[in-house]
N, C-alpha and C positions, 0 to 999 in steps of 0.2 A: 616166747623165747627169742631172745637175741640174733638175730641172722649176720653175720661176718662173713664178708667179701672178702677172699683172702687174696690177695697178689700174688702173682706166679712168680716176679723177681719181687723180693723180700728181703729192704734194706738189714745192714747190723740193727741192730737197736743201742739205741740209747739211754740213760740213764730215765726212770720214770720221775716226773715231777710232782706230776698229780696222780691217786690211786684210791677212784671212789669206787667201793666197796658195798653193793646191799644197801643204797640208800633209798630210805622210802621216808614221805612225811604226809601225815595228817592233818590236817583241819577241820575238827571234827570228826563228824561220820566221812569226811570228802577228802580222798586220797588221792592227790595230788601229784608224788610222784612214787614210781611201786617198783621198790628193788633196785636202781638203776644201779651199773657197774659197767666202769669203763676206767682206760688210762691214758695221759697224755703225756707223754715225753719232752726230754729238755727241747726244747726249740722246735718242736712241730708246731703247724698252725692247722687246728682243729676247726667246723665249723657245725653248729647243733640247729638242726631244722626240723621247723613239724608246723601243724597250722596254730591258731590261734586257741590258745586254751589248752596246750597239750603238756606246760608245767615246763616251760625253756627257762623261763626266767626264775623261775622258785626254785630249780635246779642249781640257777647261778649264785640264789642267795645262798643257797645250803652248802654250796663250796667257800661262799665268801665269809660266811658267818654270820652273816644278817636276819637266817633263821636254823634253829635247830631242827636237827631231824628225827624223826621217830623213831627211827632205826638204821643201821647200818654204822661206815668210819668214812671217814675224808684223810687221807694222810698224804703228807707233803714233802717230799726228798725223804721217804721213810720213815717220817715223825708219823704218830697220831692225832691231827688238830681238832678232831672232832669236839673236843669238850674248849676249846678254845675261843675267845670274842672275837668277835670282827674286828677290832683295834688290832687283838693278838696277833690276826691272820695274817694282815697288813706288814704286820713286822719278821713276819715269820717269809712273807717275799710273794703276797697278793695283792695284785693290785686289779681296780673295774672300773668302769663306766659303766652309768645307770640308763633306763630309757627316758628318763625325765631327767635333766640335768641337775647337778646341784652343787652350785658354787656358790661363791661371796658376791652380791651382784653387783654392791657396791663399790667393791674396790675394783680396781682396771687388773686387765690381763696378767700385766708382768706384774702385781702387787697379788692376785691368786697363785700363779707357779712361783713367787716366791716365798711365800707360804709353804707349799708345797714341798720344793727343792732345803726348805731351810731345818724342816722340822726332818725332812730323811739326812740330813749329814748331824744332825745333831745340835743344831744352834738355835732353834726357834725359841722367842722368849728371850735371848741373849740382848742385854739392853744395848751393850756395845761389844757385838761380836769382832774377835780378830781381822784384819787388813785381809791377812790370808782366806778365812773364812768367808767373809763377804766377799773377796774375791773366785774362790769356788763355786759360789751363792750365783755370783752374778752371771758367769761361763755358762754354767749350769740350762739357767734361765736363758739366756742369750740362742744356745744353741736350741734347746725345745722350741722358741719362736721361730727359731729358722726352719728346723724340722714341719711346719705346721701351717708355713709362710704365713707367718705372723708378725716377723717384725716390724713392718711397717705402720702398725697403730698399736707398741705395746700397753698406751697408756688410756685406751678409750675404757671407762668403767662397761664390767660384764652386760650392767642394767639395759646398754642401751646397743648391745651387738644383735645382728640377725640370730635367731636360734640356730642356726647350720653352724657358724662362725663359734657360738656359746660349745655346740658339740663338740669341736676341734681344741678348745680351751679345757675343757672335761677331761681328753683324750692327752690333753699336754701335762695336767694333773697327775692322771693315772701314768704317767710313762716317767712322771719326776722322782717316784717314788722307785724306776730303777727294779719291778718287781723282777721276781723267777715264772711268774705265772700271771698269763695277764687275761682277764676276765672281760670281754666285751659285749654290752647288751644293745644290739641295734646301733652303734658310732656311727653309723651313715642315715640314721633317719632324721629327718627334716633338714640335711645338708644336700645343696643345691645338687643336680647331677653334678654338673661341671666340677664342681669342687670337692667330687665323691674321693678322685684321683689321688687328692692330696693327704686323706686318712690312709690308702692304702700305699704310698709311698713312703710314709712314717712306719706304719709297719712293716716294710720292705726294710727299712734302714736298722732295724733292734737289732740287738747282738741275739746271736744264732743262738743262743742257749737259752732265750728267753720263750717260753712253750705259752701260747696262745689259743685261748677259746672262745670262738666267735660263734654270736646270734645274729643272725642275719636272715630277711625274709626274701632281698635279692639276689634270686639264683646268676645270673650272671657276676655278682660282686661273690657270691660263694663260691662259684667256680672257678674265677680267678686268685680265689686268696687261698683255699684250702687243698692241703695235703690229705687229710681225711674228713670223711664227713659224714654226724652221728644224726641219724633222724629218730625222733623223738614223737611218740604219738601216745596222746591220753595216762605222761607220764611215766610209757614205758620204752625203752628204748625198739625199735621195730631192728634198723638195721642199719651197720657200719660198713665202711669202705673207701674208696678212694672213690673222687668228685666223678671222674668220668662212670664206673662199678655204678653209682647211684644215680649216674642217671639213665644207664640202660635197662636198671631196676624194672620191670613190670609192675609191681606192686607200688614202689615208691612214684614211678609215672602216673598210675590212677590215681595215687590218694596226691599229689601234688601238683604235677609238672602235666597232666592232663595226658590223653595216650597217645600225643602226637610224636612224645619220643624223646626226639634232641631241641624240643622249643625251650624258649627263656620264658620262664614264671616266674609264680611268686610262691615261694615255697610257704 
């Protein structure tokens, strides 16, 4: 069962954005994730930890849509998406990064977010789109490189960037699309320390209503970014709370953070 660290001061609440419900999915005889139910509000920044194998990521796909579930609902500002595609979801105001990246490798930075920015206003494919249009297109694009400090190589093709650099390109993708919900699996893995800074200053900068849920194995990068945080073991949720709540956790110390208490691990 679920254990909820409840806060003694207990903000209003907010409108929910996400409301997974009883999700559980098989593979097989191999259940992967059992029952989960939780909820993320407009503009919280959530973050889901647990060790390796414990079903974080098949969690992410099954809100994304990338796999269906065996049972339960996903519903979105109230909608039901669960029977919905991953294309659908996308439009419906989901956006993720993958832990393996995957873009166009070929084309350069500002020729992927433009992609990206062209097909969310509605022009991609447009052989000769509006002055206006290209002009939105381009602002658009402009500013995510800023955001990503990226613009000063927008035109080096994907194929040949560091993979830390490809992650931030991933991260400029998933933020063109402008989602209500935004899905991140590991954004800061294989990006240099130094350069962690700058994924988390991009997320500092969303609009406040945009609700956030982040995978992440470094506790010192979870601590700083989340407002709640859901730990996840062997698929089932063990227990929710607020970053500091988790980590005075007893339990979540052994099984994570080791019993030293307030050290930085690796969740």
């Amino acid at each position: 069962m679920t254990r909820t660290l409840a806060s003694p001061n207990v903000a209003p609440s907010h409108a929910v954005a996400l409301d997974v419900r009883g999700l559980s999915k098989r593979f097989g005889s191999l259940e992967v994730t059992r029952n989960v139910s939780f909820r993320l509000e407009e503009g919280e920044r959530c973050a889901l930890i647990g060790p390796n194998g414990a079903g974080k990521t098949t969690l992410i796909d099954l809100i994304g849509g990338r796999v269906k579930p065996s049972a339960g609902e996903i519903w979105i500002d109230g909608r039901n998406v669960t029977a919905m595609s991953e294309a659908a979801r996308v439009k419906a105001g989901v956006g993720r990064t993958f832990q393996i990246t995957s873009l166009f490798r070929r084309l350069t930075i500002e020729e992927n977010l433009d992609l990206a920015v062209a097909e969310h206003l509605g022009v991609a494919g447009r052989l000769r789109p509006s002055r206006a249009a290209r002009t939105r297109v381009d602002a658009r694009v402009a500013q995510i490189l800023a955001m990503l400090r990226l613009e000063h190589e927008p035109r080096r093709p994907v194929e040949v960037l560091p993979y830390g650099v490809q992650r931030m390109v991933e991260l400029g993708i998933a933020l063109a699309l402008e989602p209500k919900i935004l899905l991140l699996d590991e954004p800061a893995a294989g990006v240099p320390r130094a350069d962690v800074g700058i994924i988390f200053d991009a997320i500092d900068k969303l609009p406040p209503s945009m609700a956030v849920l982040l995978i992440e194995h470094d506790i010192d990068v979870v601590f700083r970014f989340a407002q709640r945080v859901v730990v996840l073991v062997s698929g089932e949720i063990l227990v929710e709370g607020s970053p500091s709540q988790i980590s005075d956790d007893a339990q979540v110390r052994a099984l994570y953070l080791g019993d030293s208490g307030g050290e930085s691990g690796r969740a």
